[in-house]
C-alpha atoms as one frame of an Amber mdcrd trajectory, in Angstrom:
protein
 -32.149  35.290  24.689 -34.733  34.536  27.857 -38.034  36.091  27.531 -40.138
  36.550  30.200 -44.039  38.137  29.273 -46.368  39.325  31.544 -49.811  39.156
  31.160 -52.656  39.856  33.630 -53.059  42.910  34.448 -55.347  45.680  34.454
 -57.671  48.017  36.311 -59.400  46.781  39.572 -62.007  47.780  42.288 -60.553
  47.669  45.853 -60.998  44.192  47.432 -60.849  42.811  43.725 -58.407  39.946
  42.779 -55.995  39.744  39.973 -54.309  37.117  38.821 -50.637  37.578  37.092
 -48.645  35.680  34.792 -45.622  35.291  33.386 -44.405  32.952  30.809 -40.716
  32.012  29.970 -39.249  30.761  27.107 -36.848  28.503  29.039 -37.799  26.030
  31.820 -38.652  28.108  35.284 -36.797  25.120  36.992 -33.328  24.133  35.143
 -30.848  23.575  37.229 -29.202  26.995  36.586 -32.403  28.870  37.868 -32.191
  29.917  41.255 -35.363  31.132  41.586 -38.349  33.100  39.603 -39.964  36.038
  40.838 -42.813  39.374  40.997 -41.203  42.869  41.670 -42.825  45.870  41.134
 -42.460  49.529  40.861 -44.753  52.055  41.674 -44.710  55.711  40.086 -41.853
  58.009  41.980 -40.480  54.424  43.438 -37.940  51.960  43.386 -39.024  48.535
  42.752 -39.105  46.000  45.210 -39.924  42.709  45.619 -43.127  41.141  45.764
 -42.752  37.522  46.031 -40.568  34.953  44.654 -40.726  31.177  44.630 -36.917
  29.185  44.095 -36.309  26.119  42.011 -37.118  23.676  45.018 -40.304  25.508
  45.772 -39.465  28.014  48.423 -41.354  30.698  48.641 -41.286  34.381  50.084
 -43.573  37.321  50.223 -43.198  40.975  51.190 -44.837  42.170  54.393 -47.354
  43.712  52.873 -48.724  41.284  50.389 -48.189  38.564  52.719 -51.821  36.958
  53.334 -53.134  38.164  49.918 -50.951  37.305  47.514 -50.134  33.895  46.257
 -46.820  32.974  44.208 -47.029  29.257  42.145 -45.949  27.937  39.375 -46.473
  25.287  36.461 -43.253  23.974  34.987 -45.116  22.063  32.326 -45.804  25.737
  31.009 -42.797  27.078  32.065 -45.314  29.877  34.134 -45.322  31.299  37.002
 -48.514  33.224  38.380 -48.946  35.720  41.172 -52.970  35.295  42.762 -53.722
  39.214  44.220 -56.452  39.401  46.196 -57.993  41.889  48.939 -56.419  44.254
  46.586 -55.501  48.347  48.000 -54.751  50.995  46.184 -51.308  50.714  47.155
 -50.872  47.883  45.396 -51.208  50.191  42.020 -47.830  49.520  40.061 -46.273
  48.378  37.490 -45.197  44.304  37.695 -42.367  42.580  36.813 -41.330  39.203
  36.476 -38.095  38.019  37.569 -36.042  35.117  36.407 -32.574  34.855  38.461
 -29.716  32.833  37.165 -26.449  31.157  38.488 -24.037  32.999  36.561 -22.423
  30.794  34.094 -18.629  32.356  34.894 -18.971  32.203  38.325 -20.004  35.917
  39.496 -22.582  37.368  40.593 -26.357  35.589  39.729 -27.550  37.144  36.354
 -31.400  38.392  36.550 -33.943  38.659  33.091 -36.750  40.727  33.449 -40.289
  40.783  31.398 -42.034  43.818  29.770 -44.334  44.418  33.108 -47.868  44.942
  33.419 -50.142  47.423  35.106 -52.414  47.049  37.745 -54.567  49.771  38.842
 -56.451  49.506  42.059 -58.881  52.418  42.218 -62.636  53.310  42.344
């Protein structure tokens, strides 16, 4: 069973940083990983993506996070981190941490999520 925890969060000032991580208890870049990743979900909303870095190193970004947030990783930990700065209030949600999966019968990729964490941005 993958596990994926989150850790990281909290309440912040506008303009504050955070910085996010997740830790998995398989390696972040085995050849059946596609990619790892940061959703999250804010109260009333779906979740959406964040950013999300692939097993070669690729990495994308929402539109609004581009420029503030960072994605990166350390396989030697098997973590992957998500820097937040110039943080809004609209960044308040809850954050998830993606692992996505070649499926292993041929279908559709399989995802794992983590717990989440909460980050507050408020005054």
């Amino acid at each position: 069973q993958v596990q994926l925890v989150e850790s990281g969060g909290g309440l912040v000032q506008p303009g504050g940083s955070l910085r996010l991580s997740c830790v998995a208890s398989v390696s972040i870049t085995s050849l059946v990983t596609i990619a790892m990743g940061w959703y999250r979900q804010a109260l009333g909303k779906q979740r959406e993506l964040v950013a999300t870095i692939t097993r070669g190193g690729l990495t994308n970004y929402a539109d609004s996070v581009k420029g503030r947030f960072t994605i990166s990783r350390d396989d030697t930990k098997n973590t992957v981190y998500l820097q937040m700065n110039s943080l809004k209030p609209e960044d308040t949600a809850v954050y998830y941490c993606n692992r996505r999966r070649v499926s292993g019968t041929g279908g559709a990729p399989s995802d794992y999520w983590g717990q989440g964490t909460q980050v507050i941005v408020s005054s």
